[in-house]
N, C-alpha and C positions, 0 to 999 in steps of 0.2 A: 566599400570595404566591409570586411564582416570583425564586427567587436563580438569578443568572448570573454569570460571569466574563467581563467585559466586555474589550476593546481597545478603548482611547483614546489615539492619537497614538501607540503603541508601549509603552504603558504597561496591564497589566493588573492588576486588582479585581472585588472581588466586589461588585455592584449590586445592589440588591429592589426590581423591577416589580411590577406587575398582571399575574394569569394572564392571557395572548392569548387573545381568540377569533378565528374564521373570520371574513374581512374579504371573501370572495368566496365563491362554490356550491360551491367545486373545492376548498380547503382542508383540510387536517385541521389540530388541535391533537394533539404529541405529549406526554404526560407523561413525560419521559427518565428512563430507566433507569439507564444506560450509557454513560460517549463516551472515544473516545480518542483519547490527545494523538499524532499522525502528525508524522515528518521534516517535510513543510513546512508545521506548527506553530509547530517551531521556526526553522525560516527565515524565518518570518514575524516572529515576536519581536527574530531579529536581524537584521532590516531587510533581507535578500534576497531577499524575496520581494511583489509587491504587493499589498496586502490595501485593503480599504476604511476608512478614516480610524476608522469608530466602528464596530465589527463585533462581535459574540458568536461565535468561531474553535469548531471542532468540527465535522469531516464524516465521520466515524465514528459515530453512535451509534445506539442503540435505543431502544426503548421500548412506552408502550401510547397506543393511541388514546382524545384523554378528550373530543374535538369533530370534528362532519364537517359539513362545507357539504354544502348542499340535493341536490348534485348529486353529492357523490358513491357510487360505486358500487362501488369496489375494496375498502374497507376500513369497517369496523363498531366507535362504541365498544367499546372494550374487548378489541379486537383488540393481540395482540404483535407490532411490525413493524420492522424494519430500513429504513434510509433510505436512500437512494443519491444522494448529494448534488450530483449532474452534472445541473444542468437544461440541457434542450436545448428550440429552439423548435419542431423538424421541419419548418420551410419556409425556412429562410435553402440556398445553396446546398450548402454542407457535410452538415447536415442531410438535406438529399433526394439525396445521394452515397452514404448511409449512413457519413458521419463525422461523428458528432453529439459526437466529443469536440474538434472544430473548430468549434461554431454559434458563428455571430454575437456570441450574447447570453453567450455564457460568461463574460467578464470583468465582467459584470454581476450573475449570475446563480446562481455557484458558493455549495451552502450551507456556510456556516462561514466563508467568505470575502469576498465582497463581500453575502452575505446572512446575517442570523444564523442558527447552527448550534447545536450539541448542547451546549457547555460551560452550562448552563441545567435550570434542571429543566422549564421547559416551551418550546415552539417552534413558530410554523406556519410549514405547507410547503406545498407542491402536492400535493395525493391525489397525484399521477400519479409521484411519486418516495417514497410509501411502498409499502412489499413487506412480506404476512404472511410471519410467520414459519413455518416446519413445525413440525408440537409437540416434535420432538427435537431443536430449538435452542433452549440458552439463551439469555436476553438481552444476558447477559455476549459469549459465545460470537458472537450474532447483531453484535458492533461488527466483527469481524472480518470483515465483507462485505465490505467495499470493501475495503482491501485485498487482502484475493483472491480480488475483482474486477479487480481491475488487475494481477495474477499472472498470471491466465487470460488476458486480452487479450494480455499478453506471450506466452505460449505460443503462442496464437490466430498471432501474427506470426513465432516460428519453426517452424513448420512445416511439412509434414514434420520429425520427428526421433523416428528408432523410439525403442524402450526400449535397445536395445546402442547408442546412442550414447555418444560419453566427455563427462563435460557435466563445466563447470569454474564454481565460484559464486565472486565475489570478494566477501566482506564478509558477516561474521556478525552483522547486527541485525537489528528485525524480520523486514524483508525477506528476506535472507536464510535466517533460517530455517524463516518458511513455504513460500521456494520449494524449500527442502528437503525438509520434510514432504509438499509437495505431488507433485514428483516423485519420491518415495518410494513416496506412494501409488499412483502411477498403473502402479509397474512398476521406473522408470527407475535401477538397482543401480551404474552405473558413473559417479556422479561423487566427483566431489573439491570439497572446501570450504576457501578460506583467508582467512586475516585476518592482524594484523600483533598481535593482542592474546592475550595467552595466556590473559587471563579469556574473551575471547571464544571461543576456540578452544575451552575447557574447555566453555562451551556446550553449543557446537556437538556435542562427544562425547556428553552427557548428553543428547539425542537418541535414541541407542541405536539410529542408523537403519545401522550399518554402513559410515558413509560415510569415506573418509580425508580428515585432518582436520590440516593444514599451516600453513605458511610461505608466503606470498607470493614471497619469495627461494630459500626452498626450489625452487618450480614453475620460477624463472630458471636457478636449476642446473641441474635437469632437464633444462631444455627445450636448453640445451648441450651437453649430454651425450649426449640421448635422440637429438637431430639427427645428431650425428656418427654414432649407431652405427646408429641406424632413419630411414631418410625418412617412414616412415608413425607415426611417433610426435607426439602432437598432442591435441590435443581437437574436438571435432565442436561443441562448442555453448561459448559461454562469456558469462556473465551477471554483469554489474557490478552489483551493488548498493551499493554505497559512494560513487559518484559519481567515482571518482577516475578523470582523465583519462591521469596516469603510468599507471598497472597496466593502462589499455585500449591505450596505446598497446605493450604490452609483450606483451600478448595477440595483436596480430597475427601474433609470432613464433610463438605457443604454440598455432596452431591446423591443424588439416588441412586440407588442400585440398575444399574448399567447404565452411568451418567457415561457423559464424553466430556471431554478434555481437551482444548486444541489453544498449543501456544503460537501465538500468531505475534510476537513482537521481534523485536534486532536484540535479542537475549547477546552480553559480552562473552567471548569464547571461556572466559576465565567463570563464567558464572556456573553455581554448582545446586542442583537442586538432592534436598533430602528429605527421601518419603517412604512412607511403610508401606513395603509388601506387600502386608496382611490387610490394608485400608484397600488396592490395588482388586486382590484376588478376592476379598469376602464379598466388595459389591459388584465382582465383574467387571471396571470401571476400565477406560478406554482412553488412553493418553494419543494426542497426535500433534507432528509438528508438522510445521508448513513450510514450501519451501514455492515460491515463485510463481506462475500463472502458467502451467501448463493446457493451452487447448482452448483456455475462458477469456483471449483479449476480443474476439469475434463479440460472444456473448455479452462481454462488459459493454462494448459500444451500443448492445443493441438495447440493454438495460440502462443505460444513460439516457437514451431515447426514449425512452418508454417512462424513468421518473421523472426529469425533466426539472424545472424550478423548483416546484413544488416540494421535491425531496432534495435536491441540490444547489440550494442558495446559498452560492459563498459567504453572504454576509451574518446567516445561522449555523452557519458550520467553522465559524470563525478562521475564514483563508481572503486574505489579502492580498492585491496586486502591485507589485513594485516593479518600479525599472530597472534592469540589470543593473546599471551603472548605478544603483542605489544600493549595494547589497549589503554593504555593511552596517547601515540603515537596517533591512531586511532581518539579519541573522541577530541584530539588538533584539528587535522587536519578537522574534522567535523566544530568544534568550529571558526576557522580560515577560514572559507570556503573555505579549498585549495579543498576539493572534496563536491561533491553532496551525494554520500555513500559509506558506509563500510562496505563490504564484510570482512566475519574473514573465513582465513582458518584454520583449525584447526589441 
């Protein structure tokens, strides 16, 4: 039988289907490994975000292949594969722009969202959005594609930014600290990470990446201080990942002349940011938002490969593994910020 954790009306349970088969050539059937519960998860639960009335939520996970339709040709029972839950149609106009995280069919078609996803032990998808795994990712290890997949497309969008840039992260959760680990990896020694939470921040230390490791209010003194005595004191890059519209607004102060700016959180649609023009146009300053993993799930897998333990140990990155049928458990422990995430094994 296949057990899932269903959404109904905003209300989730544990249901017992019939394992799926392939219902067209191009299908596979995945037997889930792995799935993790992402920020808009939980926006979804608490009604800020739009989801499909009756949905199986989950577009993180992994797994092995246990069915493939006639036709397909990427992936072989029995293969270990990571998902990448952005289906696109490649002919609406966005699509043939190469912005396939703008197609047409996306608010139809997202897995976990308006299609069922990974909370399940079994699920069909399109062959065309599963990816083998390389043999030195685990399963575990392989939920964290999409996510950074959608790290990398951010990067993808500030760039240019050498490695001696001053890069400034606001907000220690997941996100935040793979884009940690991740600009760590690549080189980049001068940033600073803050948060308003001192369990967080304790995190973020236990990293052991060398990074300075603050105050939100702390950075506001500074940047008073640092103004008065240096004109070229500032940050080069600065990356929201907490969503919060105050601290971006505050960051225009905190940046140099032709800083970047990229809000990378599940900002609510009702949120309103208010900022001066003139802060905008005197230092040339470059605002970007993000929107999904266009092109970079390939990439992701191969940079998971290539960091390996060493930057991704769930027990430093504060993500834990629960069993689905434990989820309520799960979403406490989210809740209580005993972890940063939740890994469901299924």
């Amino acid at each position: 039988m296949n057990n899932s954790l269903q959404l109904w009306d905003g209300n989730l349970s544990i249901i017992t289907r019939p394992v799926p088969h392939v219902s067209s050539p191009s299908e596979v059937i995945v037997k889930i490994a792995f799935s993790g519960i992402c920020e808009i998860d939980r926006r979804i639960l608490d009604g800020d975000f739009p989801v499909s009335r009756c949905v199986v939520p989950g577009h993180e996970f992994a797994g092995v292949v246990s069915e493939v339709g006639a036709e397909v040709k990427n992936v072989s029972i029995g293969d270990r594969v990571s998902i990448n839950p952005h289906v696109s149609c490649s002919t609406c106009p966005s699509c043939t722009k190469g912005l396939t995280q703008f197609c047409d069919t996306r608010n139809q078609s997202f897995i976990g969202i308006y299609r069922n996803g990974g909370w399940s032990q079994y699920t069909r998808i399109p062959a065309s959005n599963v990816q083998p795994l390389p043999p030195q990712i685990s399963l575990r290890h392989a939920v964290l594609c999409e996510p950074i997949s959608c790290i990398l497309h951010g990067m993808d969008l500030l760039k240019p930014f050498t490695t001696d840039a001053k890069i400034l992260i606001h907000g220690i959760n997941i996100k935040g600290t793979l884009w940690l680990s991740i600009l760590h990896f690549y080189g980049y020694r001068k940033v600073v990470v803050c948060d308003q939470s001192d369990k967080r921040r304790h995190l973020a230390t236990g990293l052991r990446l060398g990074y300075d490791v603050t105050h939100p209010e702390t950075i506001d003194d500074q940047a008073y201080e640092g103004l008065r005595q240096d004109k070229y004191w500032g940050f080069d890059v600065f990356i929201d990942c907490e969503s919060s519209s105050t601290t971006v607004q505050k960051a225009l102060k905190w940046m140099k002349n032709g800083g970047k700016i990229l809000l990378f959180g599940c900002y609510p649609q009702n949120s309103e940011l208010k900022v001066s023009p003139y802060d905008i146009l005197s230092k040339e300053l470059k605002i970007f938002g993000t929107q999904s993993n266009p092109f970079t799930f390939p990439r992701a897998l191969q940079l998971i490969r290539d960091m390996g333990q060493q930057y991704l140990d769930f027990t430093k990155h504060g993500i834990a593994i629960y069993p689905l049928i434990k989820y309520e458990d799960a979403f406490a422990a989210l809740a209580k910020e005993k972890v940063m995430k939740v890994v469901f094994e299924t």
